[in-house]
C-alpha positions as YAML, in Angstrom:
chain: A
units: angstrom
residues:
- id: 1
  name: UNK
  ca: [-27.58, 28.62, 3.54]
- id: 2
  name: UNK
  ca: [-24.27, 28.79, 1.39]
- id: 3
  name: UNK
  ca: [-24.07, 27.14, -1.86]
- id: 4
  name: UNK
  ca: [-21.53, 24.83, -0.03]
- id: 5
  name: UNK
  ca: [-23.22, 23.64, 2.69]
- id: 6
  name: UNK
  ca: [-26.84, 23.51, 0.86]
- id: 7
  name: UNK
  ca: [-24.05, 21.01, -1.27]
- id: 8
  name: UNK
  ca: [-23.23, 18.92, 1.86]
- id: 9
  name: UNK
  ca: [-26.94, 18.87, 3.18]
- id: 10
  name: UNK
  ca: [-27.98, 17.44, -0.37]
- id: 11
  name: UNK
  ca: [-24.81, 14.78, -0.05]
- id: 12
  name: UNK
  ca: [-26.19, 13.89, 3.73]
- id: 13
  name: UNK
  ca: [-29.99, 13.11, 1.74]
- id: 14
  name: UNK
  ca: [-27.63, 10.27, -0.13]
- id: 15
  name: UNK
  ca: [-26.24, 8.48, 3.12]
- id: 16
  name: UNK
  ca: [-27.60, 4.64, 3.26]
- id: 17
  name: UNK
  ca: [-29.17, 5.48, -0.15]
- id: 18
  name: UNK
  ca: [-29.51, 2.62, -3.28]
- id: 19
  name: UNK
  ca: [-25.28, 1.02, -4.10]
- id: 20
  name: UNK
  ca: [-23.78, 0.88, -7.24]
- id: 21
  name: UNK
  ca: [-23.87, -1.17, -10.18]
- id: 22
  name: UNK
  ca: [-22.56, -5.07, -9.35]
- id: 23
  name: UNK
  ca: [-18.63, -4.86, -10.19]
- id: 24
  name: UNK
  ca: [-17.71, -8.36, -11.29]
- id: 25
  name: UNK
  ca: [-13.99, -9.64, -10.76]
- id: 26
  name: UNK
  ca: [-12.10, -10.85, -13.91]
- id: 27
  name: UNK
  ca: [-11.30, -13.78, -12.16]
- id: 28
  name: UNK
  ca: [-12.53, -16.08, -9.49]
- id: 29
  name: UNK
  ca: [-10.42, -16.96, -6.47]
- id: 30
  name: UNK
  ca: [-7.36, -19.56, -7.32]
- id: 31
  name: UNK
  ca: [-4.45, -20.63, -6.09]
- id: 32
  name: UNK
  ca: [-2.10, -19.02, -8.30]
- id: 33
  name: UNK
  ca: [-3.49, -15.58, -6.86]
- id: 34
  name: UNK
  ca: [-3.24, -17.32, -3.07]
- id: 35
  name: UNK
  ca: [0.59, -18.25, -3.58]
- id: 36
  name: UNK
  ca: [1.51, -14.58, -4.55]
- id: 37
  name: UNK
  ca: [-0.22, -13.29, -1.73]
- id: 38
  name: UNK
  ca: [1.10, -15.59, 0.81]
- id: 39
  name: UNK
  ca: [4.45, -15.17, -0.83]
- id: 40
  name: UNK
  ca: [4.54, -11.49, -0.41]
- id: 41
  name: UNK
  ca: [3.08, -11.80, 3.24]
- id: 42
  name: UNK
  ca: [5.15, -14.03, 4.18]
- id: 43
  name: UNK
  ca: [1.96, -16.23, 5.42]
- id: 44
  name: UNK
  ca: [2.21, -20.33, 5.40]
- id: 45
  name: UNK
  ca: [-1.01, -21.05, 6.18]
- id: 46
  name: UNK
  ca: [-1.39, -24.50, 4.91]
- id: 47
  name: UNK
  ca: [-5.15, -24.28, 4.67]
- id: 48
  name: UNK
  ca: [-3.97, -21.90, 2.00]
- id: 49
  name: UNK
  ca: [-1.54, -23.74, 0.07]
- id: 50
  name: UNK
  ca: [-1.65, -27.54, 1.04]
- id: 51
  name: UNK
  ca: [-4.51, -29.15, -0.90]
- id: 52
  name: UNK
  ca: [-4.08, -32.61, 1.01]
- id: 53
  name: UNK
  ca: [-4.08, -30.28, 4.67]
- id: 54
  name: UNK
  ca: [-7.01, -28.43, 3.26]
- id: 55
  name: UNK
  ca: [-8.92, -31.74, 2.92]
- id: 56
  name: UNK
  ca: [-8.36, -33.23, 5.84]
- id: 57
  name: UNK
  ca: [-8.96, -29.81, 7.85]
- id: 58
  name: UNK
  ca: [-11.72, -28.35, 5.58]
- id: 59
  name: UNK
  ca: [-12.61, -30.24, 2.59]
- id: 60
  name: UNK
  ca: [-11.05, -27.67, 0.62]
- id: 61
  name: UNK
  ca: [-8.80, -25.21, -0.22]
- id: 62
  name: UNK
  ca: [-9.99, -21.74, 1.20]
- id: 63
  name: UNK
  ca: [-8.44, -18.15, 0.82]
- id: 64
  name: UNK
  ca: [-6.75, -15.78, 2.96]
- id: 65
  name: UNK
  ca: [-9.64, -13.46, 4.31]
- id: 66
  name: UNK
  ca: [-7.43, -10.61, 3.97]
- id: 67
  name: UNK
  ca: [-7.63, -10.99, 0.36]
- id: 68
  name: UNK
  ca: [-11.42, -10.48, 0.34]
- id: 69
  name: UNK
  ca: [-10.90, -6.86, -1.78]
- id: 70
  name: UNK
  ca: [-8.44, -8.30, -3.72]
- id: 71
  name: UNK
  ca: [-10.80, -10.88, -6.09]
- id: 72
  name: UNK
  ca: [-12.65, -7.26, -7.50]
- id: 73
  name: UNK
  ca: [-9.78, -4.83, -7.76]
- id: 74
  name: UNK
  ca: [-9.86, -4.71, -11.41]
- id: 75
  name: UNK
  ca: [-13.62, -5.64, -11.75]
- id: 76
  name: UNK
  ca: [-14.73, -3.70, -14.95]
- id: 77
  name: UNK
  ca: [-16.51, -0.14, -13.55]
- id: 78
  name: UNK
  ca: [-19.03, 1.14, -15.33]
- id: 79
  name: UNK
  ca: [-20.03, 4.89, -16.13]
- id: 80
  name: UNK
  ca: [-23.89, 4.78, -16.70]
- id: 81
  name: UNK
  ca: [-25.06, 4.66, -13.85]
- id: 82
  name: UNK
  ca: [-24.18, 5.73, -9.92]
- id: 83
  name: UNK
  ca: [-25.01, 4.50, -6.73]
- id: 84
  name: UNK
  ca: [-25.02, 6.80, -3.69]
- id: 85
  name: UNK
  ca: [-21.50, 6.97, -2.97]
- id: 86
  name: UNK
  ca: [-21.09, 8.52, -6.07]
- id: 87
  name: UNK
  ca: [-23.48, 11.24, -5.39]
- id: 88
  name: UNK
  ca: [-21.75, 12.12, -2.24]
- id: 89
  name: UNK
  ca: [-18.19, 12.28, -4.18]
- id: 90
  name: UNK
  ca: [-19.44, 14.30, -6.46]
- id: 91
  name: UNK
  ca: [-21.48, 17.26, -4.50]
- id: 92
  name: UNK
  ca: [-18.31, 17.13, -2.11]
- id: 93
  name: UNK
  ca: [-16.32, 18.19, -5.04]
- id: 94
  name: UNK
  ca: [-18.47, 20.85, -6.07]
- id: 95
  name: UNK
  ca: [-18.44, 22.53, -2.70]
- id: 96
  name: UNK
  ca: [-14.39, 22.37, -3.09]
- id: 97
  name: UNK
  ca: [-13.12, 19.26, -1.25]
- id: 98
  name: UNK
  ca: [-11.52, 17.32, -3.98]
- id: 99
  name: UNK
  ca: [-8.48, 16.10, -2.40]
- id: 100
  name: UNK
  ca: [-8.91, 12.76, -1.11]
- id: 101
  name: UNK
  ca: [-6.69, 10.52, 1.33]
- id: 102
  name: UNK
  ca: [-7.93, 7.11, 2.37]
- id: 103
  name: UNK
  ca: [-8.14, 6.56, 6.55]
- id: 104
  name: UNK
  ca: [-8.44, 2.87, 7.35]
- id: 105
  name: UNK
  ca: [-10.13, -0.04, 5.97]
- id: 106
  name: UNK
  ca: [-12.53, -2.63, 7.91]
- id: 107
  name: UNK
  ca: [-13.14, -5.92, 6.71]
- id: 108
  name: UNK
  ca: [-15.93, -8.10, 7.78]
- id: 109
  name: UNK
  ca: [-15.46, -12.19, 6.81]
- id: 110
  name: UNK
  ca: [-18.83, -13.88, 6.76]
- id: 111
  name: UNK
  ca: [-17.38, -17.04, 6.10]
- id: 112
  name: UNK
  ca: [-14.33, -18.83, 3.86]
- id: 113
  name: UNK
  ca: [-13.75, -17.81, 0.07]
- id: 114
  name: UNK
  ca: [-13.69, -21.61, -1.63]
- id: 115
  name: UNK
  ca: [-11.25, -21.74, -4.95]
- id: 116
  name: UNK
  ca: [-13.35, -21.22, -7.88]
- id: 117
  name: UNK
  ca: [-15.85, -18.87, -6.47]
- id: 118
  name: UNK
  ca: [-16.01, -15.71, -8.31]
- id: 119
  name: UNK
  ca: [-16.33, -12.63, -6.29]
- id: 120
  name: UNK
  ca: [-18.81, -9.20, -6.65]
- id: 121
  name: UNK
  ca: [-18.43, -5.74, -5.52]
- id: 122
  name: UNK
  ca: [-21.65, -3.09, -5.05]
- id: 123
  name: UNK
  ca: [-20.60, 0.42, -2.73]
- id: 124
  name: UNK
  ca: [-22.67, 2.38, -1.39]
- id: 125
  name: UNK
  ca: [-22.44, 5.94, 1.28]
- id: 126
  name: UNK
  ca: [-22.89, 5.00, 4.61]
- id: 127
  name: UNK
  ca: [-21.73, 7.61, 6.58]
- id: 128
  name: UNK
  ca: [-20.21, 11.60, 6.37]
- id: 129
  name: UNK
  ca: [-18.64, 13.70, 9.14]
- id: 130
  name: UNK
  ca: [-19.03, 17.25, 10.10]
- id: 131
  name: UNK
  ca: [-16.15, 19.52, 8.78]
- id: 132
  name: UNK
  ca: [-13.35, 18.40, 10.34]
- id: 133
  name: UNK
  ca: [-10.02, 20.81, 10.84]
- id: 134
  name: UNK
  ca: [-6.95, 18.57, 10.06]
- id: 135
  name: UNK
  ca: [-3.27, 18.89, 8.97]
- id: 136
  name: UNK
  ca: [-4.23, 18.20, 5.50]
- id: 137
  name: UNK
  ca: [-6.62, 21.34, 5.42]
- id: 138
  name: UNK
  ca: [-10.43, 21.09, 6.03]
- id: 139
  name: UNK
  ca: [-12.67, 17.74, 5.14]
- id: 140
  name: UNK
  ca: [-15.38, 15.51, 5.26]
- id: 141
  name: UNK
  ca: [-14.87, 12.06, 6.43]
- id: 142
  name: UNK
  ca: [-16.54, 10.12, 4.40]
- id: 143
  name: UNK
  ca: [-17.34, 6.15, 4.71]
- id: 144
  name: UNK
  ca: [-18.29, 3.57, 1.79]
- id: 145
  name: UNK
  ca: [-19.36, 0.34, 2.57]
- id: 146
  name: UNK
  ca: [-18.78, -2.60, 0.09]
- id: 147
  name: UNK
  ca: [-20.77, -5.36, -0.39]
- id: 148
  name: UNK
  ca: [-18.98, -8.66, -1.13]
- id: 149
  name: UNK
  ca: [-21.12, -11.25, -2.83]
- id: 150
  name: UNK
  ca: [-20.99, -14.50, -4.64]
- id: 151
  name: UNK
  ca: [-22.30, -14.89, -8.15]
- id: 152
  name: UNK
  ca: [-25.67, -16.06, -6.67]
- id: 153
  name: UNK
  ca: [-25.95, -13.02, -4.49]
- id: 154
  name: UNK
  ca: [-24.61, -14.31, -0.98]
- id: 155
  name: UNK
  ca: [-22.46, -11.61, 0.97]
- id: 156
  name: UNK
  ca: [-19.69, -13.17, 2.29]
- id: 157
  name: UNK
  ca: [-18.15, -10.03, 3.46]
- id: 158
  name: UNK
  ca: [-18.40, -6.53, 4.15]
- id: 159
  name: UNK
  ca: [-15.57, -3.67, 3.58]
- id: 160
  name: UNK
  ca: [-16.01, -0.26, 5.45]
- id: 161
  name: UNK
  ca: [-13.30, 2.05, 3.79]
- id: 162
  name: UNK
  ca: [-13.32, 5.96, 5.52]
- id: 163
  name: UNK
  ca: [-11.91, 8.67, 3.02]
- id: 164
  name: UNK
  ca: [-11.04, 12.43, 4.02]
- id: 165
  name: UNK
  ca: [-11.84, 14.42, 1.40]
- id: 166
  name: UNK
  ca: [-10.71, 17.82, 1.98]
- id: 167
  name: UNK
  ca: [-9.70, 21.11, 0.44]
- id: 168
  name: UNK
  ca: [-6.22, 21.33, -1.20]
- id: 169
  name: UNK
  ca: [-3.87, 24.17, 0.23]
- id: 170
  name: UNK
  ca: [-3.88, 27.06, -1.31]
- id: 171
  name: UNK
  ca: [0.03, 27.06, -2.16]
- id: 172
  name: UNK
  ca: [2.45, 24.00, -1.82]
- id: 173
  name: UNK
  ca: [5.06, 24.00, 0.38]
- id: 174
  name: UNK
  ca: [8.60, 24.79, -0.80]
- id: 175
  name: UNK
  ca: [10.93, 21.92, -1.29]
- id: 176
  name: UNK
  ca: [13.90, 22.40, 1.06]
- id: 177
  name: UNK
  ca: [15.98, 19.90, 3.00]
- id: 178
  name: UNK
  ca: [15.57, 16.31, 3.61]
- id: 179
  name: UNK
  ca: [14.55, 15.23, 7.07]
- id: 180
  name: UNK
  ca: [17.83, 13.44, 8.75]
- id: 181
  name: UNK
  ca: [17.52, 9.96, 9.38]
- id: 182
  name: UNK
  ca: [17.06, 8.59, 12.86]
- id: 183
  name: UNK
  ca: [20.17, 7.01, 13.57]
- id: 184
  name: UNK
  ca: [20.63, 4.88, 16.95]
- id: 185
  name: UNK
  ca: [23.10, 2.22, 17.97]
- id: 186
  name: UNK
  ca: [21.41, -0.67, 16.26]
- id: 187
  name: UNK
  ca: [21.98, 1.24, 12.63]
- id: 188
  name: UNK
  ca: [24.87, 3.39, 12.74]
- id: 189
  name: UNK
  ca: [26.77, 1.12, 11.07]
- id: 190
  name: UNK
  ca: [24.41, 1.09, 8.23]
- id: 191
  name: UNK
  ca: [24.83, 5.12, 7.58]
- id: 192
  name: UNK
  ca: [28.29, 4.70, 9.05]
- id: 193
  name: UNK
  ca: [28.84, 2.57, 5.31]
- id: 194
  name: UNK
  ca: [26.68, 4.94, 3.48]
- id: 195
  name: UNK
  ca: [29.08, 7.80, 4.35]
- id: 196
  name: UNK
  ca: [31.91, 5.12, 3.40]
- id: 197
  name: UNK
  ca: [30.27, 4.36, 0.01]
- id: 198
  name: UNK
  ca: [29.01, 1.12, 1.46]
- id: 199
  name: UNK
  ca: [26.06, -0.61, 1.80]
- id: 200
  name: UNK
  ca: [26.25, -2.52, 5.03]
- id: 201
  name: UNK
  ca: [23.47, -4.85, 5.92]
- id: 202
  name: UNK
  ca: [23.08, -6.25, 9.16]
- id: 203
  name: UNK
  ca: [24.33, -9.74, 10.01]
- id: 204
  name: UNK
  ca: [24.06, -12.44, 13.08]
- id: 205
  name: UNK
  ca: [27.26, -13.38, 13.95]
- id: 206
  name: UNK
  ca: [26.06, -16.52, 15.34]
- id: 207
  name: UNK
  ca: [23.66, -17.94, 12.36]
- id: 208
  name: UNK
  ca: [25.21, -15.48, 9.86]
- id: 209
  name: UNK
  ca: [21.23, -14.73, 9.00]
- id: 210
  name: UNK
  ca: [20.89, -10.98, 7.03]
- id: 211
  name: UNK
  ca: [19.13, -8.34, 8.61]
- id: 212
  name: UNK
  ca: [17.38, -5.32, 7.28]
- id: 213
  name: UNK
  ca: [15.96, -3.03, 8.28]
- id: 214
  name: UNK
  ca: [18.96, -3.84, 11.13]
- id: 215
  name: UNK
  ca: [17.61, -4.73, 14.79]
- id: 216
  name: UNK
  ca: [19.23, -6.12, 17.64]
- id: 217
  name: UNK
  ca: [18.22, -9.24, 17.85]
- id: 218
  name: UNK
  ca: [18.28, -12.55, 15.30]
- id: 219
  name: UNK
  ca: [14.93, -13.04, 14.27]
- id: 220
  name: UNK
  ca: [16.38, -16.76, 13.23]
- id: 221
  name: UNK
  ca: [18.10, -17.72, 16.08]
- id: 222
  name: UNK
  ca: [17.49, -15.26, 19.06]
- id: 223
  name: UNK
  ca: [21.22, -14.16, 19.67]
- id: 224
  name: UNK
  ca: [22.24, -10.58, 20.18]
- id: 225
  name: UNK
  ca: [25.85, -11.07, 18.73]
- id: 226
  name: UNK
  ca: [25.31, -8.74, 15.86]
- id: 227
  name: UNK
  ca: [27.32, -7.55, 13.23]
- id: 228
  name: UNK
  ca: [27.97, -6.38, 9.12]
- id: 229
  name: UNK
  ca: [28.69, -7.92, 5.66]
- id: 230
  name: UNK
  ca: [28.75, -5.32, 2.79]
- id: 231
  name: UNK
  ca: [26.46, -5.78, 0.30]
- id: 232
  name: UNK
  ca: [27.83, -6.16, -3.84]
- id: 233
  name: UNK
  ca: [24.99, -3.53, -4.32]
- id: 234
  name: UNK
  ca: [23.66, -5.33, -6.98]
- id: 235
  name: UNK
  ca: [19.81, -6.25, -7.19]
- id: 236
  name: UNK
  ca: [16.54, -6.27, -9.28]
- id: 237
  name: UNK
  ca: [13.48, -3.64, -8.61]
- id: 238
  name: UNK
  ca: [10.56, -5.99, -6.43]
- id: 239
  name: UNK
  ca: [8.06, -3.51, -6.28]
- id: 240
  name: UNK
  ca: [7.69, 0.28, -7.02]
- id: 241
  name: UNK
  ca: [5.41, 2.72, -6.31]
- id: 242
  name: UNK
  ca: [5.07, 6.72, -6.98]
- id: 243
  name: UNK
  ca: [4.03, 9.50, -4.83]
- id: 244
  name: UNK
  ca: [2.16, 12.59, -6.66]
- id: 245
  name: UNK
  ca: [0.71, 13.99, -3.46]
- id: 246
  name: UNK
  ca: [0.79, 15.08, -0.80]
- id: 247
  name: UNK
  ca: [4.36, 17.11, -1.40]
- id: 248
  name: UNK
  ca: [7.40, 15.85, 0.88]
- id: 249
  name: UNK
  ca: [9.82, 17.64, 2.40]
- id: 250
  name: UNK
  ca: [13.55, 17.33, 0.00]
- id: 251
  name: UNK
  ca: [11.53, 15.62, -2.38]
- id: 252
  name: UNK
  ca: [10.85, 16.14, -6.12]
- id: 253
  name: UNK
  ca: [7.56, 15.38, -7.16]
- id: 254
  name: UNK
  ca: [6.34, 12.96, -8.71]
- id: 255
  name: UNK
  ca: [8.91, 10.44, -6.90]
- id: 256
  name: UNK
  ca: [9.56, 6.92, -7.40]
- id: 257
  name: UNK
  ca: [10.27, 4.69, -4.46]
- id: 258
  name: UNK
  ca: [11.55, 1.34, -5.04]
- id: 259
  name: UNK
  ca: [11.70, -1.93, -3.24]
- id: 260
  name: UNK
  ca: [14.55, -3.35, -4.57]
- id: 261
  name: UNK
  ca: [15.99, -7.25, -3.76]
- id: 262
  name: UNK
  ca: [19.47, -7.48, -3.28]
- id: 263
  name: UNK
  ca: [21.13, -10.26, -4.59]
- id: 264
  name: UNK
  ca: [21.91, -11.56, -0.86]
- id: 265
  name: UNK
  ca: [18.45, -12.19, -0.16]
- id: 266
  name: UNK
  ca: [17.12, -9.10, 1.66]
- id: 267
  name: UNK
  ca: [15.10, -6.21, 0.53]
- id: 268
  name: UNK
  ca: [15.76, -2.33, 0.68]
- id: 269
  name: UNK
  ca: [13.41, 0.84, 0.23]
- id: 270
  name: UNK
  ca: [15.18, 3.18, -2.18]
- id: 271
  name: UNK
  ca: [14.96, 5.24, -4.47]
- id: 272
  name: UNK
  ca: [16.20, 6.26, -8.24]
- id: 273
  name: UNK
  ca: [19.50, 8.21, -8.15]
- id: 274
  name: UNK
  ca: [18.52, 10.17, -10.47]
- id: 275
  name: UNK
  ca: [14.98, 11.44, -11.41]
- id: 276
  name: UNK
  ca: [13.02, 8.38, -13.59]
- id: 277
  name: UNK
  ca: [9.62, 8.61, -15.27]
- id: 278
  name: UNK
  ca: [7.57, 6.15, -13.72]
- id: 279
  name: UNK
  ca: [6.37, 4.65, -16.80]
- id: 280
  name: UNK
  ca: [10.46, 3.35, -17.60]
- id: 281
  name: UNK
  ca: [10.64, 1.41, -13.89]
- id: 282
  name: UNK
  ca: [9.16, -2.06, -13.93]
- id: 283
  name: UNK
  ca: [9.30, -5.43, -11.49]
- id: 284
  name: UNK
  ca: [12.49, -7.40, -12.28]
- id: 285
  name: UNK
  ca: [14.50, -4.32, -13.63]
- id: 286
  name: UNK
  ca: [18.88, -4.66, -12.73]
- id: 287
  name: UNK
  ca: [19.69, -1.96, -10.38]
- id: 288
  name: UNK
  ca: [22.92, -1.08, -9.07]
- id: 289
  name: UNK
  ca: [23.42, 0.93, -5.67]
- id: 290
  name: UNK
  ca: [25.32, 4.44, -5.60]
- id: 291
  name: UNK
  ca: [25.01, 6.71, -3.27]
- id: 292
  name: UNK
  ca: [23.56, 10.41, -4.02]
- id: 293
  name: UNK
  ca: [23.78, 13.71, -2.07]
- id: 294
  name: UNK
  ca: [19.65, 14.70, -1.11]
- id: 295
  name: UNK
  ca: [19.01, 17.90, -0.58]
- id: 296
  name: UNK
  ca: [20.41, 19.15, 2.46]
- id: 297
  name: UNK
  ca: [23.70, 17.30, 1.67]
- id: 298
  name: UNK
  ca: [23.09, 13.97, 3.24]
- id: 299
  name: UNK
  ca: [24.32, 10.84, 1.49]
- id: 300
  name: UNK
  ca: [21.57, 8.07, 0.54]
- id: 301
  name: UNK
  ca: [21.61, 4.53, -1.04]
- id: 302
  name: UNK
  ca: [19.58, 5.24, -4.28]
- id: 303
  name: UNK
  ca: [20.00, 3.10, -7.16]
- id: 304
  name: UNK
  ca: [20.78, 2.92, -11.14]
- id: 305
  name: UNK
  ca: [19.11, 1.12, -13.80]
- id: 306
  name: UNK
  ca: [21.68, -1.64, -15.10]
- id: 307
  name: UNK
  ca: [21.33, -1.88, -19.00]
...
């Protein structure tokens, strides 16, 4: 037996084996939490938000399920000691597969999160693959299940998350051209404007409600009588996030990509025009829209920082 798979068959002696230590949220589930979620969901689920509807339907306030991971995201980790999905990360690294890309999540709701309740975390291995041959190289799929429990040990859910870990290439890619858009009749008009030095969001004629991404038909209203108004390009940054790895075709690494709220309501994904450390981008920043050659030549709507 190689010293990489005697590695895996010692991970495999780990699977179903003792969790983690307890990982105890910062903070127990409130409303304040609820209302950014739902805000950023879009979900107006008054059983959510309504205390008087809550009462009447429930007795009480109760939490989006959906947020069950959310209440122990920053729970405090320790270092001392491991369950037995650290085991199996850590003889998977040692036979080489140290790239990791998460694969989907499962949630299980036992029942309702009540406001106030203060939720616990404890993982443990549950499963790993054979070697698997996939685009990303080869891997292990790996899956941890979580353990969601109150402070006087009921599980009121269950999280299955499945992980490839795999080997990293060899050699990166080289960065060449950008992948063209996809451009159809519903959007031409938005890279029609880009090539104009405009940024054209999509409007209903009829209800004169703003589109984008643009579609063909009002989400507000239902009509198909669609049209343009050009945007002042102004905005602030919503939400950011940057991309280390895997590398991307056109694309500088690491890259910022920002969600960015324009000041007629609707939101974009962009970019910086001009390569940002991550650390200098933050929620609320002034941006301005300009439009920058990628490599390959095509024009995109990135954005400046407005001082």
């Amino acid at each position: 037996m190689t010293n990489s798979a005697a590695l895996i068959a010692e991970a495999r002696t780990h699977l179903g084996g003792p969790p983690g230590p307890l990982r105890v949220g910062r903070d127990p589930v409130n409303l304040p939490m609820v209302h950014h979620w739902c805000q950023a969901l879009d979900d107006q689920n008054q059983a959510y938000l309504d205390e008087e509807f809550a009462a009447e339907t429930r007795g009480h306030l109760i939490a989006p399920p959906g947020m069950l991971q959310t209440w122990t995201m920053d729970a405090p980790r320790g270092a001392e000691l491991m369950g037995s999905n650290d085991h199996v990360n850590r003889l998977l690294d040692e036979a080489g597969y140290t790239s990791v890309v998460a694969v989907n999540y499962e949630h299980e709701y036992v029942r309702e999160l009540q406001h106030g309740e203060r939720i616990s975390v404890r993982s443990s291995a549950e499963d790993l693959s054979e070697e698997k041959k996939t685009g990303l190289g080869l891997g292990y799929f790996t899956t941890v299940k979580h353990e969601y429990l109150t402070d006087d040990g009921e599980v009121i859910g269950i999280g299955r998350m499945r992980l490839l870990k795999f080997k990293p290439p060899a050699a990166a890619p080289e960065v060449g051209a950008r992948p063209t858009p996809a451009i159809g009749r519903d959007n031409q008009f938005f890279w029609d404007g880009v090539q104009a030095g405009e940024l054209r969001i999509g409007s209903c004629n009829a209800c004169q409600t703003l589109h984008h991404p643009p579609q063909p038909i009002c989400r507000a209203c239902g009509s198909t009588d669609m049209g343009h108004t050009v945007s002042t390009g102004k905005g602030v940054v919503y939400s950011h996030v940057t991309h280390h790895y895997p590398k991307l075709q056109g694309v500088e690494l690491p890259h910022t990509v920002l969600l960015v709220e324009l000041e007629e309501g609707v939101r974009l994904v962009s970019e910086w025009a001009t390569a940002a450390k991550p650390e200098t981008t933050y929620v609320g920043q002034q941006v301005q829209v300009s439009f920058t050659p990628v490599p390959g030549g095509e024009l995109r709507p990135t954005f400046t920082a407005v001082s």
